[in-house]
C-alpha positions, 0 to 999 in steps of 0.5 A: 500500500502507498501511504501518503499523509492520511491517504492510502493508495492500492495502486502506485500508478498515478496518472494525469487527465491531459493530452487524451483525444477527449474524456472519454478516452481519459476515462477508459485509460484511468479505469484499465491502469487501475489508478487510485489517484488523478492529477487535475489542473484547476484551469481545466475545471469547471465548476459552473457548467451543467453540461455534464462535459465537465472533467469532473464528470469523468472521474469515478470519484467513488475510486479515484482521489484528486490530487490538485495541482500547480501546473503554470505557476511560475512563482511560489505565491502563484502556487500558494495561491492555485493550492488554495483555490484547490482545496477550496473548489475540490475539498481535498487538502492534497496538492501536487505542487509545481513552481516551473524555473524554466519555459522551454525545459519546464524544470522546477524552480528548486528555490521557489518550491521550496519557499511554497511547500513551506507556506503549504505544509504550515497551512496544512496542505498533503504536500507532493512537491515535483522537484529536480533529481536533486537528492540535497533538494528532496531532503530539504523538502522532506525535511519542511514536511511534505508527504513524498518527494516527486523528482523527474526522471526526465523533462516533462512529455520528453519520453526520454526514460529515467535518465539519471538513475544513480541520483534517483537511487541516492534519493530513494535510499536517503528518503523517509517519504514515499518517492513518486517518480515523476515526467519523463517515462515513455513507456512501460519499461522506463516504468519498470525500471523505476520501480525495480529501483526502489520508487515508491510508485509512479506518476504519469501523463504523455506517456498514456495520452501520447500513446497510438493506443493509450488504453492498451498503454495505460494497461502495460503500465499497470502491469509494469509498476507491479511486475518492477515493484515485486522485483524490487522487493524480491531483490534482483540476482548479482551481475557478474562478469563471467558466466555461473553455471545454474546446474551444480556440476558435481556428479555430472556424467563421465566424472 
C-alpha cells in the first residue's frame, strides 16, 4: 500500500487527465491502469457548467482521489495561491505542487518550491512537491514536511526514460517519504525500471495520452509498476562478469 499523509493508495500508478483525444478516452485509460489517484489542473475545471462535459464528470470519484495541482505557476505565491483555490473548489487538502524555473525545459524552480511547500505544509496542505533529481533538494523538502518527494526522471512529455538513475537511487535510499517518480517515462519499461529501483510508485501523463493506443498503454503500465515493484522487493540476482553455471556440476556424467 502507498501511504501518503492520511491517504492510502492500492495502486502506485498515478496518472494525469491531459493530452487524451477527449474524456472519454481519459476515462477508459484511468479505469484499465487501475489508478487510485488523478492529477487535475484547476484551469481545466469547471465548476459552473451543467453540461455534464465537465472533467469532473469523468472521474469515478467513488475510486479515484484528486490530487490538485500547480501546473503554470511560475512563482511560489502563484502556487500558494492555485493550492488554495484547490482545496477550496475540490475539498481535498492534497496538492501536487509545481513552481516551473524554466519555459522551454519546464524544470522546477528548486528555490521557489521550496519557499511554497513551506507556506503549504504550515497551512496544512498533503504536500507532493515535483522537484529536480536533486537528492540535497528532496531532503530539504522532506525535511519542511511534505508527504513524498516527486523528482523527474526526465523533462516533462520528453519520453526520454529515467535518465539519471544513480541520483534517483541516492534519493530513494536517503528518503523517509514515499518517492513518486515523476515526467519523463515513455513507456512501460522506463516504468519498470523505476520501480525495480526502489520508487515508491509512479506518476504519469504523455506517456498514456501520447500513446497510438493509450488504453492498451495505460494497461502495460499497470502491469509494469507491479511486475518492477515485486522485483524490487524480491531483490534482483548479482551481475557478474563471467558466466555461473545454474546446474551444480558435481556428479555430472563421465566424472
Amino acid at each position: 500500500m502507498l501511504q501518503l499523509g492520511d491517504v492510502t493508495l492500492g495502486s502506485r500508478l498515478l496518472v494525469g487527465t491531459g493530452r487524451y483525444a477527449d474524456f472519454s478516452q481519459m476515462q477508459a485509460c484511468h479505469i484499465a491502469s487501475g489508478t487510485e489517484l488523478v492529477t487535475v489542473a484547476l484551469r481545466r475545471v469547471d465548476l459552473d457548467t451543467r453540461s455534464g462535459n465537465d472533467i469532473l464528470d469523468f472521474i469515478d470519484r467513488t475510486r479515484i482521489r484528486l490530487l490538485p495541482n500547480t501546473a503554470g505557476c511560475y512563482t511560489a505565491e502563484d502556487a500558494v495561491t492555485t493550492a488554495q483555490l484547490g482545496r477550496e473548489l475540490l475539498g481535498t487538502s492534497l496538492v501536487k505542487l509545481e513552481v516551473i524555473g524554466d519555459p522551454r525545459t519546464l524544470f522546477p524552480d528548486v528555490e521557489g518550491t521550496i519557499e511554497a511547500a513551506r507556506v503549504l505544509v504550515d497551512d496544512g496542505f498533503t504536500v507532493l512537491p515535483y522537484i529536480s533529481d536533486d537528492p540535497v533538494a528532496c531532503s530539504r523538502l522532506e525535511e519542511l514536511g511534505c508527504a513524498a518527494v516527486m523528482p523527474l526522471a526526465a523533462p516533462i512529455g520528453s519520453g526520454l526514460g529515467i535518465c539519471n538513475p544513480y541520483n534517483l537511487r541516492i534519493i530513494i535510499e536517503h528518503s523517509e517519504v514515499p518517492v513518486i517518480v515523476d515526467a519523463g517515462v515513455g513507456t512501460a519499461s522506463d516504468a519498470a525500471i523505476a520501480m525495480e529501483l526502489g520508487a515508491d510508485a509512479v506518476l504519469m501523463n504523455t506517456a498514456i495520452a501520447a500513446a497510438k493506443d493509450p488504453v492498451k498503454m495505460a494497461s502495460a503500465m499497470k502491469l509494469a509498476i507491479q511486475a518492477g515493484r515485486l522485483a524490487y522487493e524480491a531483490g534482483r540476482m548479482p551481475k557478474r562478469l563471467f558466466a555461473h553455471a545454474s546446474s551444480p556440476l558435481e556428479g555430472v556424467i563421465g566424472q
